[in-house]
TILOTOR-619567 format. One record per residue (C-alpha): chain; x, y, z; residue in one letter; residue number from 0. Coordinates in Angstrom, 2 decimals. Example, Ala and Ser with C-alpha at 12.3 -4.5 7.8 and 13.67 -1.06 7.14 Angstrom:
+-------+---------+---------+---------+------+-----+
! kette !      c1 !      c2 !      c3 ! rest !  nr !
+-------+---------+---------+---------+------+-----+
!     A !   12.30 !   -4.50 !    7.80 !    A !   0 !
!     A !   13.67 !   -1.06 !    7.14 !    S !   1 !
+-------+---------+---------+---------+------+-----+
REM end
This chain:
+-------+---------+---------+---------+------+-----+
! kette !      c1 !      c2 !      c3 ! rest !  nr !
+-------+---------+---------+---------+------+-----+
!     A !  205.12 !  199.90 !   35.83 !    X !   0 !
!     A !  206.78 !  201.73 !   32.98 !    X !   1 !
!     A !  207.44 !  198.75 !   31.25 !    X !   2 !
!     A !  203.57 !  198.02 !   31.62 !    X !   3 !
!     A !  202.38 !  201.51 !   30.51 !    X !   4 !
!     A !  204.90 !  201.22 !   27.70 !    X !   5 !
!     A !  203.77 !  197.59 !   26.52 !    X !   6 !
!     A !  200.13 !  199.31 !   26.75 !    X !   7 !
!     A !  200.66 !  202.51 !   24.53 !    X !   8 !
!     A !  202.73 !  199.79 !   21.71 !    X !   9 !
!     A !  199.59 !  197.89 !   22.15 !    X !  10 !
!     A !  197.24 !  201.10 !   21.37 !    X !  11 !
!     A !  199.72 !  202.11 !   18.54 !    X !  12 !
!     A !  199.75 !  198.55 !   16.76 !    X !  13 !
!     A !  197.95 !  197.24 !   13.53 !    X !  14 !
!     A !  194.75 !  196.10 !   14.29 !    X !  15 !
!     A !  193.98 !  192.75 !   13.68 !    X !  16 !
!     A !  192.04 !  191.21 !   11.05 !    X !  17 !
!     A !  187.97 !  191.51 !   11.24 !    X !  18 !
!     A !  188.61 !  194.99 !   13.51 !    X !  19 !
!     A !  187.45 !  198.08 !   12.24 !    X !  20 !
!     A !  190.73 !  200.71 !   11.79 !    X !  21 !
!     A !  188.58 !  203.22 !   13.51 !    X !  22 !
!     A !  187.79 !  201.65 !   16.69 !    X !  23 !
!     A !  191.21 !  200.92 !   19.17 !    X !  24 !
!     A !  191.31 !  198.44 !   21.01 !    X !  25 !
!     A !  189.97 !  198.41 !   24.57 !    X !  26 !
!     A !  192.38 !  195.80 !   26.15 !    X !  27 !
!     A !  195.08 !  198.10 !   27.60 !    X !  28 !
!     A !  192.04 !  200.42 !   29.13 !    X !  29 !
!     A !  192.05 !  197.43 !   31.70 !    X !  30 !
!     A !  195.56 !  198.27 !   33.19 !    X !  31 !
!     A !  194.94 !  201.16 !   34.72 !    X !  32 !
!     A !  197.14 !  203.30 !   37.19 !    X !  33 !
!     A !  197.07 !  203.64 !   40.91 !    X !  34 !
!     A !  194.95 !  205.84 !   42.41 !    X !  35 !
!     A !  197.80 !  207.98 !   44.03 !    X !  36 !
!     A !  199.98 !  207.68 !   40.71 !    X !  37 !
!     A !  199.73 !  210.98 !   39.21 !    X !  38 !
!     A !  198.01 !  212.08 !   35.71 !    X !  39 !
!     A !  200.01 !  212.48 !   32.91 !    X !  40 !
!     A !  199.06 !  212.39 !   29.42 !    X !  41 !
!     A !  198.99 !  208.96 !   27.37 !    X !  42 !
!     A !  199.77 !  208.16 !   24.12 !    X !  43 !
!     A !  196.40 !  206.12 !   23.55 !    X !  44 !
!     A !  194.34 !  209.12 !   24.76 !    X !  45 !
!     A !  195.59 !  211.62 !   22.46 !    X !  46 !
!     A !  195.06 !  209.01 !   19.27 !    X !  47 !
!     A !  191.49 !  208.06 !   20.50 !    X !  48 !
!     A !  190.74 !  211.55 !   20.69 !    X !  49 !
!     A !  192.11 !  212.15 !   17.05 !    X !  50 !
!     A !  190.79 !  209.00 !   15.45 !    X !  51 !
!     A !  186.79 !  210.41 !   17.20 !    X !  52 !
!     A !  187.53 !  213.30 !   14.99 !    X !  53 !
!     A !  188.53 !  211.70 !   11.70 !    X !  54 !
!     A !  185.20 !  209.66 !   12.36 !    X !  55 !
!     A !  182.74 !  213.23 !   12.97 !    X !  56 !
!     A !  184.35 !  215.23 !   10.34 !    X !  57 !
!     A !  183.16 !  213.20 !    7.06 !    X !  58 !
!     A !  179.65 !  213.07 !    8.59 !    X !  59 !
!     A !  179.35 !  216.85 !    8.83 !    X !  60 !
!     A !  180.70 !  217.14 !    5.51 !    X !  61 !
!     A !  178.64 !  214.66 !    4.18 !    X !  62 !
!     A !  175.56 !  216.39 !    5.32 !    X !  63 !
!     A !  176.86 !  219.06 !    3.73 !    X !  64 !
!     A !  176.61 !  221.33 !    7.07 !    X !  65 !
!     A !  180.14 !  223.40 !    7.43 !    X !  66 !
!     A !  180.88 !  224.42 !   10.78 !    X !  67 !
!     A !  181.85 !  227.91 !    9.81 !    X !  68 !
!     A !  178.84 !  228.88 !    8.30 !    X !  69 !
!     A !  176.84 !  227.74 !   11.31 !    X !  70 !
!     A !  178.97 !  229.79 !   14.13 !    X !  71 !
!     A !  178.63 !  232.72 !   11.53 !    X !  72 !
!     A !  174.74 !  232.54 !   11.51 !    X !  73 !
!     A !  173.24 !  231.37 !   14.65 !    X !  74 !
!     A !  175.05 !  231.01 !   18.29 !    X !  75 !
!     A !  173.85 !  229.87 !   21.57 !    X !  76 !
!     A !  170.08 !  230.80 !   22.92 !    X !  77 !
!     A !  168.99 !  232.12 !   19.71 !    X !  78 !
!     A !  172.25 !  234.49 !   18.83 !    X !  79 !
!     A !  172.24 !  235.69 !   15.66 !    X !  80 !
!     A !  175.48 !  236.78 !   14.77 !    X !  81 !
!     A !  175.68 !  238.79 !   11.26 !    X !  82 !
!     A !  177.19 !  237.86 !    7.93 !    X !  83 !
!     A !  178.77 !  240.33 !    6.45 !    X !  84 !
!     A !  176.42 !  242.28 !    3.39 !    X !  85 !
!     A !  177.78 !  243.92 !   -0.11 !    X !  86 !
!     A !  175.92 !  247.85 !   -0.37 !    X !  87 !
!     A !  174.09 !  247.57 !   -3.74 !    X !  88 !
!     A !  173.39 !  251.22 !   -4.13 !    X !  89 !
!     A !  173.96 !  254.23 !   -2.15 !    X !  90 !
!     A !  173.23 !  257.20 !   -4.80 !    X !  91 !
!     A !  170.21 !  258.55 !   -2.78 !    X !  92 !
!     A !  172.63 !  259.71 !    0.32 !    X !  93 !
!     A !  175.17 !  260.54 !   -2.19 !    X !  94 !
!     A !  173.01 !  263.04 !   -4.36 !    X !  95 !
!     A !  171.69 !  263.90 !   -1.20 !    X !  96 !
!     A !  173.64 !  263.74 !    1.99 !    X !  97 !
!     A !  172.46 !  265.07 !    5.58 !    X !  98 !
!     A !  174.93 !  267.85 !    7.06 !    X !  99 !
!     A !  174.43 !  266.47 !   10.20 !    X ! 100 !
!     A !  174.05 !  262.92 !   12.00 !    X ! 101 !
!     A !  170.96 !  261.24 !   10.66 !    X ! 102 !
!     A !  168.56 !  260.12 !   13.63 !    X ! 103 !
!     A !  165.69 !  258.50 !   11.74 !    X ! 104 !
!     A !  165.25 !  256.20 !    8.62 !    X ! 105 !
!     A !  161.74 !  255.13 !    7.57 !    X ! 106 !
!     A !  160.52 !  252.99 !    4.18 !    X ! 107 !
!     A !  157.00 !  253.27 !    3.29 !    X ! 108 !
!     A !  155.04 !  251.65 !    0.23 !    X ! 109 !
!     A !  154.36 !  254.02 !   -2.15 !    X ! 110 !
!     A !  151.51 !  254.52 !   -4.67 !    X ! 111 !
!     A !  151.53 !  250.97 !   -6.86 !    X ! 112 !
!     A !  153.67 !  247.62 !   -6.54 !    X ! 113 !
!     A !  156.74 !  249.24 !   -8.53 !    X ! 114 !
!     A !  157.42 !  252.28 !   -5.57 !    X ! 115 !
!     A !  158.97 !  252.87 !   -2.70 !    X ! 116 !
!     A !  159.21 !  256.03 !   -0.11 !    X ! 117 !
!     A !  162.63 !  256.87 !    1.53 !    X ! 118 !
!     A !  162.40 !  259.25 !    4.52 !    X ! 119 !
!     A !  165.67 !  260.40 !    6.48 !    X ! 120 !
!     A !  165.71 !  263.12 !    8.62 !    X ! 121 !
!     A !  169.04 !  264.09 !   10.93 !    X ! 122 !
!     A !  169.37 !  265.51 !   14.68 !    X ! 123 !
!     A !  168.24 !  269.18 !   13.20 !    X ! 124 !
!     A !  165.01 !  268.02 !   11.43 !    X ! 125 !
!     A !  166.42 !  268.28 !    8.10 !    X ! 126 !
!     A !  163.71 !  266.03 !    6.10 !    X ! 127 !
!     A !  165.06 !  264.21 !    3.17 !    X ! 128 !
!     A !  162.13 !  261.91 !    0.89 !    X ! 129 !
!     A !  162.92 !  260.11 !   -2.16 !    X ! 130 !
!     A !  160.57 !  257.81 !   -4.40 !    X ! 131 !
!     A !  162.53 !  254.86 !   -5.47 !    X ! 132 !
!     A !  161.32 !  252.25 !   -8.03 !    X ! 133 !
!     A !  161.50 !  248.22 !   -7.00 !    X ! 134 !
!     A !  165.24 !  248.08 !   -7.94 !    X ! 135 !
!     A !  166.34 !  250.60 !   -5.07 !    X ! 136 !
!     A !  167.25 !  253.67 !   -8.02 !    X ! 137 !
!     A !  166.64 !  256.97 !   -7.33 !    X ! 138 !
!     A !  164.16 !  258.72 !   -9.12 !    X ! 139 !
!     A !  165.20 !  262.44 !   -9.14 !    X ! 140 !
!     A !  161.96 !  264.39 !  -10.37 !    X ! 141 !
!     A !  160.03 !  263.04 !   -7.25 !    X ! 142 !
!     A !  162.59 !  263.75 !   -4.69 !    X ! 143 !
!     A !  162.97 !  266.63 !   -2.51 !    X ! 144 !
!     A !  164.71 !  267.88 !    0.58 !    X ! 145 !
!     A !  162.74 !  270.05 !    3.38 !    X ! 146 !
!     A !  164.79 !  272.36 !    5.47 !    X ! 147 !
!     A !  164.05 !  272.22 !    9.24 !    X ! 148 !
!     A !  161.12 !  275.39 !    9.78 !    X ! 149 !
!     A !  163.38 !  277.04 !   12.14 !    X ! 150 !
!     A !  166.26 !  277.02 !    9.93 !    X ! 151 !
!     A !  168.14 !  274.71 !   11.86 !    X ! 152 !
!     A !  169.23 !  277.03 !   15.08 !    X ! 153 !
!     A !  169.69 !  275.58 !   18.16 !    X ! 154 !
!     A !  171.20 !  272.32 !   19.76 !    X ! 155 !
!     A !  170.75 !  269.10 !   17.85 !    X ! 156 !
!     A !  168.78 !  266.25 !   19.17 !    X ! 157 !
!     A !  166.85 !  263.19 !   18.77 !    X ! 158 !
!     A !  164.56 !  263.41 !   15.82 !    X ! 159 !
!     A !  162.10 !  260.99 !   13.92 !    X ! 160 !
!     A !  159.17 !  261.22 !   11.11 !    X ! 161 !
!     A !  156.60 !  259.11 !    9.98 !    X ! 162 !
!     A !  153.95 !  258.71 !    6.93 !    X ! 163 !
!     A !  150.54 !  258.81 !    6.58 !    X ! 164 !
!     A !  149.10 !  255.19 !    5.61 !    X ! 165 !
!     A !  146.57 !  257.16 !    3.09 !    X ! 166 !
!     A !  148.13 !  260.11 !    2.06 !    X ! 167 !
!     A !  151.51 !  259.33 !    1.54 !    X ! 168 !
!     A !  152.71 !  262.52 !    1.14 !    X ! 169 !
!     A !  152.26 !  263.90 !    4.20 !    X ! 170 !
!     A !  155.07 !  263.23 !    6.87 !    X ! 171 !
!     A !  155.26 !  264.55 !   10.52 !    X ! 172 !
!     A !  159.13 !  265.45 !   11.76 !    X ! 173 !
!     A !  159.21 !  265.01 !   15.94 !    X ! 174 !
!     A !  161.94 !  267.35 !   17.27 !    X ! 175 !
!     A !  163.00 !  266.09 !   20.73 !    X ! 176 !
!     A !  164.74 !  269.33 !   22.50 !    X ! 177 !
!     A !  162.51 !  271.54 !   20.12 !    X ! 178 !
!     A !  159.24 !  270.02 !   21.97 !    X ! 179 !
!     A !  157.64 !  270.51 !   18.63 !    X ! 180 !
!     A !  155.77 !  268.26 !   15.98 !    X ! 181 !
!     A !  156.14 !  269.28 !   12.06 !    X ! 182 !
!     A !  153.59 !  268.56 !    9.21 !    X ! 183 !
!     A !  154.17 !  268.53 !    5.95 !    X ! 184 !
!     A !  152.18 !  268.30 !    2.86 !    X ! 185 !
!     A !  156.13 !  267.00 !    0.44 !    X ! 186 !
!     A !  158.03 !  270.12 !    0.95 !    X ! 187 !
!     A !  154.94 !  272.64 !    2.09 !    X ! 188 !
!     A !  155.07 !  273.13 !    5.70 !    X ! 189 !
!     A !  151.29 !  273.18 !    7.13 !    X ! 190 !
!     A !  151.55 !  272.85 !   11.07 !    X ! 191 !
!     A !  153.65 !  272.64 !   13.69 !    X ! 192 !
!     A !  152.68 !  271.12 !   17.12 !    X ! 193 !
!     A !  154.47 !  271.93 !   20.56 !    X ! 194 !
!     A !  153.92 !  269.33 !   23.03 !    X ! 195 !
!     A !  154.64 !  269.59 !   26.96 !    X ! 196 !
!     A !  157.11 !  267.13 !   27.28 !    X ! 197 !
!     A !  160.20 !  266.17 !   25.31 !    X ! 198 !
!     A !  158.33 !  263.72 !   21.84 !    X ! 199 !
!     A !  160.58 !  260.31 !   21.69 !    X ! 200 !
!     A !  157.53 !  258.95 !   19.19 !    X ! 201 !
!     A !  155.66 !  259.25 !   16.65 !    X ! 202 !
!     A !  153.11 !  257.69 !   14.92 !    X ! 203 !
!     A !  149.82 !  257.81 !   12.09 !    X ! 204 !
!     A !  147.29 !  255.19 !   13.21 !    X ! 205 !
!     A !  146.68 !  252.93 !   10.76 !    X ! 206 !
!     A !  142.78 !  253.24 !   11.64 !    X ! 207 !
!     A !  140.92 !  255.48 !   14.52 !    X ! 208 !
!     A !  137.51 !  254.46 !   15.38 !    X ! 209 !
!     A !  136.05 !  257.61 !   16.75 !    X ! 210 !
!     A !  135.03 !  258.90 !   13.14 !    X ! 211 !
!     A !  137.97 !  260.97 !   12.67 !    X ! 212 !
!     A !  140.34 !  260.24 !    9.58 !    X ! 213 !
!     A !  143.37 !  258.52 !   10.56 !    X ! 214 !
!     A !  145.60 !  260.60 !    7.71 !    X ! 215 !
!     A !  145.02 !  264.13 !   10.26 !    X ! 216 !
!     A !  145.54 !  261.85 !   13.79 !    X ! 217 !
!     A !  148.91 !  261.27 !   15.30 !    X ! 218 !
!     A !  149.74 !  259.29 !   18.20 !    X ! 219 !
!     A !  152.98 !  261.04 !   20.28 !    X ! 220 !
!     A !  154.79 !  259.71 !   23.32 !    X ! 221 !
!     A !  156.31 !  262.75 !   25.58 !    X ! 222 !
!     A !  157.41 !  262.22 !   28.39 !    X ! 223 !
!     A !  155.20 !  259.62 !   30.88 !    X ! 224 !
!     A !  151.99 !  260.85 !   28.62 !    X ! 225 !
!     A !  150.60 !  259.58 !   25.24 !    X ! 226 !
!     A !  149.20 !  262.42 !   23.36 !    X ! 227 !
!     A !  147.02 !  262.25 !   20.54 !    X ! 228 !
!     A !  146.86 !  265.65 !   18.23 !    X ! 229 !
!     A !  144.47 !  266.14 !   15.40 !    X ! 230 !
!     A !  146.22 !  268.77 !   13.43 !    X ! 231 !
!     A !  143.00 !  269.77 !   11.83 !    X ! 232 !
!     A !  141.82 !  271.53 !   14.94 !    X ! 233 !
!     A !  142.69 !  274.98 !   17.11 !    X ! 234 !
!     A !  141.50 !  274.11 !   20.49 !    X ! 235 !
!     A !  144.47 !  273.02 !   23.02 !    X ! 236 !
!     A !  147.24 !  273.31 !   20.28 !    X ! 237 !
!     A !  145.55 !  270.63 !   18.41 !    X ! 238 !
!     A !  145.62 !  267.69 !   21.03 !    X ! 239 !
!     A !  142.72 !  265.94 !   21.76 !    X ! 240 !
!     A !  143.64 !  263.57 !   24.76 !    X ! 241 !
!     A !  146.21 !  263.10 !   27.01 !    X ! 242 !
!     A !  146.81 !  259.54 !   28.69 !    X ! 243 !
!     A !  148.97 !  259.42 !   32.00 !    X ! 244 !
!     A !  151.77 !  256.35 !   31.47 !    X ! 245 !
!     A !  153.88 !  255.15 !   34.41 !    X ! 246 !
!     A !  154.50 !  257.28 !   37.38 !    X ! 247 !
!     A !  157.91 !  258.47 !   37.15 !    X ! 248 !
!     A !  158.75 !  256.81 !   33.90 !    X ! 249 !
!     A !  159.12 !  257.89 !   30.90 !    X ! 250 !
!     A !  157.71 !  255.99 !   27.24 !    X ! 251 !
!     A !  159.77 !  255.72 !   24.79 !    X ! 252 !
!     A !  157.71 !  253.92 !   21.99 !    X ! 253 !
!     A !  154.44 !  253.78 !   20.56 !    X ! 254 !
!     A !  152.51 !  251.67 !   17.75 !    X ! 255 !
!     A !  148.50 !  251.06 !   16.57 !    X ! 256 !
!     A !  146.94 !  248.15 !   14.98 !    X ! 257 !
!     A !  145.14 !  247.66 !   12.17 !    X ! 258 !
!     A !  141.91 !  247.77 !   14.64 !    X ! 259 !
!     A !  142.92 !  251.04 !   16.21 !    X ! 260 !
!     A !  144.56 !  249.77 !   19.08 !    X ! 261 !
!     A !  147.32 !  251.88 !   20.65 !    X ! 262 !
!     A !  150.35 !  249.93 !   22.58 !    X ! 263 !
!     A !  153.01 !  252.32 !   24.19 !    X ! 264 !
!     A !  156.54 !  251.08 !   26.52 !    X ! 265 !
!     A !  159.16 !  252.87 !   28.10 !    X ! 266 !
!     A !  161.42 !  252.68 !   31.18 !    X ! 267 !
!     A !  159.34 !  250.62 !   33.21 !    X ! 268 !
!     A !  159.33 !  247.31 !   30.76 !    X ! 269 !
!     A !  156.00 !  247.31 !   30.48 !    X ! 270 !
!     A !  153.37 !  247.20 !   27.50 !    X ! 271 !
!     A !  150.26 !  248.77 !   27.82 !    X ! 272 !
!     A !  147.21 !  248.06 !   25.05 !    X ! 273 !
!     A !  144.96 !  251.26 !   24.84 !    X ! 274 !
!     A !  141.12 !  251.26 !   22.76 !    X ! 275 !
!     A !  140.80 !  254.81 !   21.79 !    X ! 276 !
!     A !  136.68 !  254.11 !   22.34 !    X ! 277 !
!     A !  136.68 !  254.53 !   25.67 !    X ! 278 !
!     A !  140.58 !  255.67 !   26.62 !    X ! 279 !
!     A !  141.04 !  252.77 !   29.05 !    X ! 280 !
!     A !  143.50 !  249.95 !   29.43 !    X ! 281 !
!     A !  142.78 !  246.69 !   27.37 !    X ! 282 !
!     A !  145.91 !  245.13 !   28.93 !    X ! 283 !
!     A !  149.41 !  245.78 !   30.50 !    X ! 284 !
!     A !  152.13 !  243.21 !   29.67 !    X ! 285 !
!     A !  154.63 !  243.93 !   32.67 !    X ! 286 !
!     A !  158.20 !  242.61 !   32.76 !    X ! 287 !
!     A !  157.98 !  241.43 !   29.16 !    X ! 288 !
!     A !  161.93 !  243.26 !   28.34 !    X ! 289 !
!     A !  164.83 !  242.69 !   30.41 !    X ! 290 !
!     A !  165.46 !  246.07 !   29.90 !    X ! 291 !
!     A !  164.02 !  249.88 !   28.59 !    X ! 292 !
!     A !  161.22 !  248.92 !   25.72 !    X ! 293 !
!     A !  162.36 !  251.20 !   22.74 !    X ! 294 !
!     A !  160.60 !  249.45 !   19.94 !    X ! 295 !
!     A !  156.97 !  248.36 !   19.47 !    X ! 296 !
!     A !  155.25 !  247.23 !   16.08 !    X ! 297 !
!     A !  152.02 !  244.75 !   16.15 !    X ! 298 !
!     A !  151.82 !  241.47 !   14.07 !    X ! 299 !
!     A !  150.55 !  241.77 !   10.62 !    X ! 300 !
!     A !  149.78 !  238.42 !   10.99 !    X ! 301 !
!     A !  147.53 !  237.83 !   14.59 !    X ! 302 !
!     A !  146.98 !  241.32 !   16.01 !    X ! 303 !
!     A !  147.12 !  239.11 !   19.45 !    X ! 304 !
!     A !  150.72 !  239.40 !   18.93 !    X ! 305 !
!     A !  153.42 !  242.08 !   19.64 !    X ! 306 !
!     A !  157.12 !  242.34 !   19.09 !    X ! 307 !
!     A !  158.63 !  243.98 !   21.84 !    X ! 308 !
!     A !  162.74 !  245.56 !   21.56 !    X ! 309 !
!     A !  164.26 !  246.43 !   24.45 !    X ! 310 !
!     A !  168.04 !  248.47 !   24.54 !    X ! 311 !
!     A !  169.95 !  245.66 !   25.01 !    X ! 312 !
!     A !  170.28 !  242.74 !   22.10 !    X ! 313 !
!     A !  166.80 !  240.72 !   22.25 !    X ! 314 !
!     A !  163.55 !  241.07 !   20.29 !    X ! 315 !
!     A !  160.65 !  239.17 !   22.10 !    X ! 316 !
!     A !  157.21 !  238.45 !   20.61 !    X ! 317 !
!     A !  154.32 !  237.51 !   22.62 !    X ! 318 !
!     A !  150.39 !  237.34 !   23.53 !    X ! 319 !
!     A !  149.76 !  240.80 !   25.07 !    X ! 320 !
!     A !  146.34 !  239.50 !   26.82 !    X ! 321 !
!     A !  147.94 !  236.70 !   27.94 !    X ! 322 !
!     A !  151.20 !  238.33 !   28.98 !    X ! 323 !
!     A !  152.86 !  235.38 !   27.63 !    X ! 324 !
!     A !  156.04 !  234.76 !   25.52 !    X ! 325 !
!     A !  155.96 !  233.57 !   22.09 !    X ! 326 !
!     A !  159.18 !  233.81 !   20.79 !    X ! 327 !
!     A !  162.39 !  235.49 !   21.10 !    X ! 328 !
!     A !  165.79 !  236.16 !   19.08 !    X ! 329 !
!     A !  169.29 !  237.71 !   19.89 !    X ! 330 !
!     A !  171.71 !  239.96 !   18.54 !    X ! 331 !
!     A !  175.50 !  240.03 !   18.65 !    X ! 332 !
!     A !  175.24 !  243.64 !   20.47 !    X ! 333 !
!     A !  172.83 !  245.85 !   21.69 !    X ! 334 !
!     A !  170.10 !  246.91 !   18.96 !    X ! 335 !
!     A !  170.03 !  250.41 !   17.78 !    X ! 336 !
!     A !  166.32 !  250.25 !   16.22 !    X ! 337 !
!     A !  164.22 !  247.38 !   15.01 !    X ! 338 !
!     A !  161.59 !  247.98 !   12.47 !    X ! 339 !
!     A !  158.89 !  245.98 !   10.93 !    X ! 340 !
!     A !  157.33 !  245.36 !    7.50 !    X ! 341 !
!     A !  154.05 !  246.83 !    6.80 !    X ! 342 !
!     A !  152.07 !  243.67 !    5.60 !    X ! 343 !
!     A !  154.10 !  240.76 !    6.81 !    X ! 344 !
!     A !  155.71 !  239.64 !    9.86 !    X ! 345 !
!     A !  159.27 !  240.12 !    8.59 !    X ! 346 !
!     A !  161.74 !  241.75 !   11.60 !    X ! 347 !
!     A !  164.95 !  243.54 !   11.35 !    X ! 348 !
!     A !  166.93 !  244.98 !   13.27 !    X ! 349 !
!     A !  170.49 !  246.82 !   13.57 !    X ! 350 !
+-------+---------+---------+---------+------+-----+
REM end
């Protein structure tokens, strides 16, 4: 038998003959094979037909130009998207500028024209940071300025976050989570400050309200189970206008309107619910549509029919919300921090 298995791995190992392809060994000694009860040991002829199967795959990947690097480095299994590392072009706004504490919100609005954009930071003590930038990401230092928290900073830090108005673009609202309080400001002139019931973990401008009222003075809040929306124009109640109950015992953690006026809120209990401001009533309720704690919201700029949907672990699903049906979805490498969404096209990030 060892003289057989010997005779068979010289046979493997020999020239091919002429008219055979060098690639391609020959399948003669795969007739001899061992006894069932004889046990497995590596062979010679295995370990150069695996090698010559490689020689053969690797020119064809090269050849297509595809490296195998570059595609482990951008997309993995079920829609993974591992990231490539980036080069920081500029960082001169948070170095003229820099936050004394940890910064809990970032937000990038269009500005007035094609050439400008807003920069909004504010950190865990509602510190309020704005620059203008021009289309090349540069500072411009006559239209930035820096707002100092209207408390003057005392207390605990805590979860903090700010939006624009989609008209007037210099008014921002700063949500204070332990605070229970809502800030607006007109650039650096405070003009209101709203207290809420429950802790805010939202904010939002709708893009259009269809009551009469203008959207620039509206703001949608999430506190607690309840969405809240405050008209800072008015006295009566503190300024809030209606109060929606969300999930019994849970808590919402997100909230984002349409171009129509639609209202979509999610929290702890994975669940999207569509709200018409009209009539206050439920258009829809996508449940089970995250894995996990919904944390991020934002319509499509594209069909309105559509919503992306971030959870708090490392997928971003899009979907019909009438239909309660799933579109799409893409992964992370890690659990997402925030997601965010342009204004005017259907282009995702998250980090």
């Amino acid at each position: 038998d060892r003289e057989t298995r010997a005779a068979a791995g010289d046979a493997v190992g020999a020239e091919p003959a002429e008219g055979v392809h060098p690639a391609v060994p020959s399948l003669r000694p795969l007739a001899r094979l061992p006894p069932a009860h004889a046990p497995r040991r590596p062979r010679q002829w295995r370990r150069r037909l695996l090698l010559r199967l490689l020689r053969l795959r690797l020119p064809r990947l090269q050849a297509r130009g595809i490296s195998m690097e570059e595609e482990m480095l951008s997309r993995g299994k079920e829609s993974l998207l591992i990231p490539i590392n980036a080069q920081v072009i500029s960082s001169s706004v948070v170095d003229r500028c820099p936050h004394r504490s940890e910064i809990q919100s970032v937000v990038l609005a269009e500005g007035e024209g094609d050439s400008c954009l807003i920069l909004g930071t504010v950190d865990s003590y509602g510190h309020l940071i704005v620059s203008r930038l021009d289309t090349v990401a540069e500072d411009i230092d006559r239209a930035s300025y820096s707002v100092p928290p209207h408390d003057s900073g005392v207390g605990e830090g805590s979860w903090a976050g700010l939006c624009f108005s989609p008209t007037h673009h210099s008014t921002v609202a700063v949500a204070r989570e332990l605070c229970k309080s809502i800030d607006i400001y007109d650039q650096d002139i405070h003009i209101r400050s709203l207290r809420t019931l429950w802790y805010p973990s939202s904010v939002r401008f709708p893009q259009c309200f269809p009551q009469g009222s203008e959207c620039s003075s509206i703001l949608a809040i999430t506190e607690g189970p309840q969405l809240s929306i405050w008209d800072f124009r008015m006295h009566n109640n503190g300024g809030c206008v209606q109060r929606v109950s969300g999930p019994t015992g849970g808590i919402l953690y997100s909230v984002c309107t349409s171009p129509s006026g639609l209202i979509a809120v999610g929290g702890t209990d994975r669940a999207v619910t569509i709200y018409d401001p009209r009539r206050w009533s439920a258009l829809s309720r996508w449940v089970g549509c995250s894995k996990y704690e919904i944390t991020g919201l934002s319509f499509s700029s594209v069909d309105q029919s559509f919503i992306y949907v971030q959870g708090v672990d490392y997928e971003i699903t899009c979907g019909r919300w009438r239909e309660s049906e799933r579109a799409f979805s893409f992964r992370g490498d890690s659990n997402w921090l925030g997601f965010s969404k342009c204004a005017n096209t259907d282009v995702v990030a998250g980090w």
